[in-house]
LUMMI-355789 format. One record per atom (N, C-alpha, C): x, y, z; atom name; residue number from 1. Coordinates in steps of 0.1 Angstrom, whole numbers. Example, Ala and Ser with C-alpha at 12.3 -4.5 7.8 and 13.67 -1.06 7.14 Angstrom:
! LUMMI-355789
<r><east>132</east><north>-57</north><up>78</up><a>N</a><k>1</k></r>
<r><east>123</east><north>-45</north><up>78</up><a>CA</a><k>1</k></r>
<r><east>132</east><north>-33</north><up>78</up><a>C</a><k>1</k></r>
<r><east>128</east><north>-22</north><up>71</up><a>N</a><k>2</k></r>
<r><east>137</east><north>-11</north><up>71</up><a>CA</a><k>2</k></r>
<r><east>129</east><north>0</north><up>79</up><a>C</a><k>2</k></r>
! end
This chain:
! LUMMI-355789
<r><east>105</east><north>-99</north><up>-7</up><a>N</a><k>1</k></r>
<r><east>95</east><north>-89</north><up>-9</up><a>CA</a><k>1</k></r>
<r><east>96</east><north>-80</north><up>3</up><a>C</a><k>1</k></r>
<r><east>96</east><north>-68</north><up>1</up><a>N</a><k>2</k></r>
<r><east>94</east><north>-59</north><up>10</up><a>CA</a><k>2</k></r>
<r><east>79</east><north>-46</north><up>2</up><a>C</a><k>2</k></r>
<r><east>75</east><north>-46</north><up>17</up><a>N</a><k>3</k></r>
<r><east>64</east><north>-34</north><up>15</up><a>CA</a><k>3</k></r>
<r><east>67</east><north>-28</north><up>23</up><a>C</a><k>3</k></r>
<r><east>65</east><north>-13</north><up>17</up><a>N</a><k>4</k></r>
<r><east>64</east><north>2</north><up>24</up><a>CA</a><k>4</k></r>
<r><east>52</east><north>7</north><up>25</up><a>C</a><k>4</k></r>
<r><east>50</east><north>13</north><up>37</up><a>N</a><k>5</k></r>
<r><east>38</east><north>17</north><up>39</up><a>CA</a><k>5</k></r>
<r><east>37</east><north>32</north><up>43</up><a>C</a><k>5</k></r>
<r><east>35</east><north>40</north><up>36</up><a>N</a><k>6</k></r>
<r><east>33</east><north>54</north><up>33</up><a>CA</a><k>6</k></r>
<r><east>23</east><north>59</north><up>46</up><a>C</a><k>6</k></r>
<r><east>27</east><north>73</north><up>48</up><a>N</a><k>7</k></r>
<r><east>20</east><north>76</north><up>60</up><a>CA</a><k>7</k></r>
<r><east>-1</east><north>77</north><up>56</up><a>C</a><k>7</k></r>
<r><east>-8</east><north>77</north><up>61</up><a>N</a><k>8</k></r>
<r><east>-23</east><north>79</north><up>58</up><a>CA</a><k>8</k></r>
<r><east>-25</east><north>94</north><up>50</up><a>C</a><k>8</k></r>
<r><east>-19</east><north>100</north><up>53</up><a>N</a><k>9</k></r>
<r><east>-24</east><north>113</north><up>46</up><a>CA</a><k>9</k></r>
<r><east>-14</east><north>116</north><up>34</up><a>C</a><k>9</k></r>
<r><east>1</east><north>114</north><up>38</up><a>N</a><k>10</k></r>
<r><east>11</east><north>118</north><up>29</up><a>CA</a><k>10</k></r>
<r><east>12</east><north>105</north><up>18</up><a>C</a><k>10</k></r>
<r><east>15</east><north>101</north><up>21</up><a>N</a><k>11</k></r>
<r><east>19</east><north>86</north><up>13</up><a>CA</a><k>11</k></r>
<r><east>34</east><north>88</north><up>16</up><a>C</a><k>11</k></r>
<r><east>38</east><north>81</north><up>3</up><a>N</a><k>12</k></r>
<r><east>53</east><north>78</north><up>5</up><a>CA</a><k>12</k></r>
<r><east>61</east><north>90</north><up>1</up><a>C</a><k>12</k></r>
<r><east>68</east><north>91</north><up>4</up><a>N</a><k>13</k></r>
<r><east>82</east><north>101</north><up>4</up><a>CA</a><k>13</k></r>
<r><east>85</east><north>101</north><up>-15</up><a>C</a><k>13</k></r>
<r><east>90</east><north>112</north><up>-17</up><a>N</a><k>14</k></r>
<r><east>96</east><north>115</north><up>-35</up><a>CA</a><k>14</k></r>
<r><east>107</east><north>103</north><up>-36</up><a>C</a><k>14</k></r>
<r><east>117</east><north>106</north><up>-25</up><a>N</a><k>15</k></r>
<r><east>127</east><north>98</north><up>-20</up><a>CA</a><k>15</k></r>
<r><east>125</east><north>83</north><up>-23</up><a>C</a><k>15</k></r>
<r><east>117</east><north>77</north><up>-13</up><a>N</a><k>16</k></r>
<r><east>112</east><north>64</north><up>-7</up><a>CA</a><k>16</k></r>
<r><east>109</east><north>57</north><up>-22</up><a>C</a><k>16</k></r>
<r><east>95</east><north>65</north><up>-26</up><a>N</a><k>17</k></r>
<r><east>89</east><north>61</north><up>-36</up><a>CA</a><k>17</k></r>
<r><east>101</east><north>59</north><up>-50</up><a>C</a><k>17</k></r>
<r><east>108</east><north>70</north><up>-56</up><a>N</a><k>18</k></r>
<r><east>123</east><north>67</north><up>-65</up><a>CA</a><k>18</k></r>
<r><east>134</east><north>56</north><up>-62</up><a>C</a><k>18</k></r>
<r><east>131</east><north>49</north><up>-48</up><a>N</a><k>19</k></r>
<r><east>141</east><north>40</north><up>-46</up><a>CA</a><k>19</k></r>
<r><east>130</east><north>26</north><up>-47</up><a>C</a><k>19</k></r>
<r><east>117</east><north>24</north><up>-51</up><a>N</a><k>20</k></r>
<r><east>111</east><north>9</north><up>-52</up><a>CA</a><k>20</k></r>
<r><east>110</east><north>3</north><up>-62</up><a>C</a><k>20</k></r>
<r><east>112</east><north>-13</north><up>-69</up><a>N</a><k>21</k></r>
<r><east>106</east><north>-13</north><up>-80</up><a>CA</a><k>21</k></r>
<r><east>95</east><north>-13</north><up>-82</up><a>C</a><k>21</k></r>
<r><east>87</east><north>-13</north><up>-74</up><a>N</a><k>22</k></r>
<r><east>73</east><north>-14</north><up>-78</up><a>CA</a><k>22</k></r>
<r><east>62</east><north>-3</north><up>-68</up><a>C</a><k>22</k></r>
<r><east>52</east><north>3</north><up>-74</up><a>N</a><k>23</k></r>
<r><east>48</east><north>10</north><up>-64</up><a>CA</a><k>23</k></r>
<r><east>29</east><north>9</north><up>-66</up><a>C</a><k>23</k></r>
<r><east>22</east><north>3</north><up>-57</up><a>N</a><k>24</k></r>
<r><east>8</east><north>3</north><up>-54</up><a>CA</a><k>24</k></r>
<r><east>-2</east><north>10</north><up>-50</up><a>C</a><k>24</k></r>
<r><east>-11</east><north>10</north><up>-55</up><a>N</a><k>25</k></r>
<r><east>-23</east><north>21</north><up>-44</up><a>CA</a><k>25</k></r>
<r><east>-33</east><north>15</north><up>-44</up><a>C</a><k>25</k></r>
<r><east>-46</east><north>18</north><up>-34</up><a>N</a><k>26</k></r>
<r><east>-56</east><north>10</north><up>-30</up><a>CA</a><k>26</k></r>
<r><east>-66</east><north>19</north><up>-30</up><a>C</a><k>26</k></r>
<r><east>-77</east><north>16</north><up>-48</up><a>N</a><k>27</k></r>
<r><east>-83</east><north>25</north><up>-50</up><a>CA</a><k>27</k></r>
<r><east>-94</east><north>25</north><up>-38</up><a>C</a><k>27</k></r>
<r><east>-99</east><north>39</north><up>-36</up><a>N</a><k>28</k></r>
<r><east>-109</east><north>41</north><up>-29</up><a>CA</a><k>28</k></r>
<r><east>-121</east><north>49</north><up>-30</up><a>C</a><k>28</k></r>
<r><east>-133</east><north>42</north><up>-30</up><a>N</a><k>29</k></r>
<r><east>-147</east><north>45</north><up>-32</up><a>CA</a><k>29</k></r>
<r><east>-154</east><north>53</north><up>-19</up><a>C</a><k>29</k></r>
<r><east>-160</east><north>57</north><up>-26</up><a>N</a><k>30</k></r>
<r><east>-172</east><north>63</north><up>-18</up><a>CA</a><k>30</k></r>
<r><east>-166</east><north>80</north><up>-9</up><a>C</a><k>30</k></r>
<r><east>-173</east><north>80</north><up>1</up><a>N</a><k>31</k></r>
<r><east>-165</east><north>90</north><up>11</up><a>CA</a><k>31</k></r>
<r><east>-154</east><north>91</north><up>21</up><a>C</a><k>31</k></r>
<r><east>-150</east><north>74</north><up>17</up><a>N</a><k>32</k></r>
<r><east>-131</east><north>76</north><up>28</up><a>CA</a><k>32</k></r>
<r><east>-125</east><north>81</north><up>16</up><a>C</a><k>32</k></r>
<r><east>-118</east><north>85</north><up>26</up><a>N</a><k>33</k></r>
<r><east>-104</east><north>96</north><up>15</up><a>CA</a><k>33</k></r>
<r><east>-89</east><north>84</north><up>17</up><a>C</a><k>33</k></r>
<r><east>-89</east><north>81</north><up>31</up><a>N</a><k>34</k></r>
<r><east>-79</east><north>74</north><up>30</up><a>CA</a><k>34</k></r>
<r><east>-79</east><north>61</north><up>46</up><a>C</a><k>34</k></r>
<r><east>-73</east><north>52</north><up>43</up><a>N</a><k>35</k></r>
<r><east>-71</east><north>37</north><up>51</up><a>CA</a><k>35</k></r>
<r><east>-61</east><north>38</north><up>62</up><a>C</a><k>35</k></r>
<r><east>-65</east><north>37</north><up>76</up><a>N</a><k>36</k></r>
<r><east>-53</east><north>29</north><up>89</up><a>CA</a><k>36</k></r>
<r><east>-45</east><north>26</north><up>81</up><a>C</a><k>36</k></r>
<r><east>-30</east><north>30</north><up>87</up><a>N</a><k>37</k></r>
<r><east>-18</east><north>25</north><up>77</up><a>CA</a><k>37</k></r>
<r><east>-16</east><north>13</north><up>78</up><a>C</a><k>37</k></r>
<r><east>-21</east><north>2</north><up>88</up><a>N</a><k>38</k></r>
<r><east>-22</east><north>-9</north><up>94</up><a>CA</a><k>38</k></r>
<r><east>-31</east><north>-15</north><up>86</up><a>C</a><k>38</k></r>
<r><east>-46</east><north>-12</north><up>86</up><a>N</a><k>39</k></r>
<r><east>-52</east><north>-19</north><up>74</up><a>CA</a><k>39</k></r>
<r><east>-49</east><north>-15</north><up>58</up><a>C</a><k>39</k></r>
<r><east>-43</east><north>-11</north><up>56</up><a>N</a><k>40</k></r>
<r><east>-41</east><north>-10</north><up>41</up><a>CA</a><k>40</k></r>
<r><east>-26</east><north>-20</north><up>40</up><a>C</a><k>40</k></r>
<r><east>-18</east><north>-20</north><up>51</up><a>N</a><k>41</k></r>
<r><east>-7</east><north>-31</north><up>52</up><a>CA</a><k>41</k></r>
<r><east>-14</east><north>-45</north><up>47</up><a>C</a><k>41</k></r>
<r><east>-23</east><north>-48</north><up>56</up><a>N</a><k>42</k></r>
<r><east>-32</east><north>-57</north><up>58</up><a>CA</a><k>42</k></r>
<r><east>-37</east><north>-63</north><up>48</up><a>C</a><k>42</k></r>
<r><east>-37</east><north>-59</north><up>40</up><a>N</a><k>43</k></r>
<r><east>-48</east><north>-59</north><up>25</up><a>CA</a><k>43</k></r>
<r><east>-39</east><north>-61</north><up>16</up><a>C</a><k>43</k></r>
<r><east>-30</east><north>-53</north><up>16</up><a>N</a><k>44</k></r>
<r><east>-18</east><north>-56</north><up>4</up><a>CA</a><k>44</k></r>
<r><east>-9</east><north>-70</north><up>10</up><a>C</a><k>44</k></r>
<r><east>-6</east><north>-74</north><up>20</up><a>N</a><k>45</k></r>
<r><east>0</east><north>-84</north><up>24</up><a>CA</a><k>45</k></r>
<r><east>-12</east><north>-98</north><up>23</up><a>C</a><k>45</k></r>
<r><east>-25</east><north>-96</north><up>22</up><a>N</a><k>46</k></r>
<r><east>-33</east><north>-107</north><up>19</up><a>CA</a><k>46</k></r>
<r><east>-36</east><north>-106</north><up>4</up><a>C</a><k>46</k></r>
<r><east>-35</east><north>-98</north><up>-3</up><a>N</a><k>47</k></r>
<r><east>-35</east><north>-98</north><up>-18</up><a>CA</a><k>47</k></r>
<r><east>-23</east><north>-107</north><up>-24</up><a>C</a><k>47</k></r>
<r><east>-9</east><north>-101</north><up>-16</up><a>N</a><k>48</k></r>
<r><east>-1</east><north>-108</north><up>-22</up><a>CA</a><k>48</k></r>
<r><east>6</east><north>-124</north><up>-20</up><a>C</a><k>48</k></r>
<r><east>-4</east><north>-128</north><up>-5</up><a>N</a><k>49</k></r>
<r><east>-1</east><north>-134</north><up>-8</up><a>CA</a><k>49</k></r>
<r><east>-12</east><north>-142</north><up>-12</up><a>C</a><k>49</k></r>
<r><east>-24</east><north>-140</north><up>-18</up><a>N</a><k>50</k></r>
<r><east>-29</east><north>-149</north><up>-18</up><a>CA</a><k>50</k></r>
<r><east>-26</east><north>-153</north><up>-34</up><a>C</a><k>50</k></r>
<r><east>-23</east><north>-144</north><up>-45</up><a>N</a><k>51</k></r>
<r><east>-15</east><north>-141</north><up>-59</up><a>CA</a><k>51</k></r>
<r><east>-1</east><north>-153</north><up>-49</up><a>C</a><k>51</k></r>
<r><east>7</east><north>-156</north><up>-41</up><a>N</a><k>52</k></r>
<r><east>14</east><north>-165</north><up>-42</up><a>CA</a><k>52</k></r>
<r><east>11</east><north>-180</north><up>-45</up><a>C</a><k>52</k></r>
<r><east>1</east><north>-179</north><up>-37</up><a>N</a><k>53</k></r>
<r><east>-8</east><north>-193</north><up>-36</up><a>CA</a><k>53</k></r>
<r><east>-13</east><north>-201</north><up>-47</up><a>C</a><k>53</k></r>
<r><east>-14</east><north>-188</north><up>-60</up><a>N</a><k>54</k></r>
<r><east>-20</east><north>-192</north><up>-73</up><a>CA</a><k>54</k></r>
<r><east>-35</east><north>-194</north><up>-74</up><a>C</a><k>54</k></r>
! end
C-alpha cells in the first residue's frame, strides 16, 4: 500500500492523481475548508488500518 498525500490547499496533481489505483477524500463539515497534510495522513492510515484488522 502506498498513500499520497496531496498538498492542503491543491490536492493532488492531474498527473499524480492519473497514475493511482485508488483515490480518497475526507469529507468535511462545518467551517474547515481543509486538514494539516499530516493529520489527514493520520486518519487515512488509522482507517486503513483499522479495515486491516477486520
Amino acid at each position: 500500500i502506498v498513500v499520497v498525500v496531496g498538498s492542503e490547499g491543491k490536492g493532488l496533481s492531474r498527473l499524480v492523481r492519473e497514475n493511482c489505483d485508488a483515490v480518497v477524500s475526507i469529507p468535511m463539515a462545518g467551517p474547515t475548508e481543509s486538514l494539516n497534510a499530516s493529520v489527514a495522513a493520520g486518519g487515512v492510515l488509522a482507517e486503513i488500518a483499522r479495515k486491516r484488522r477486520g
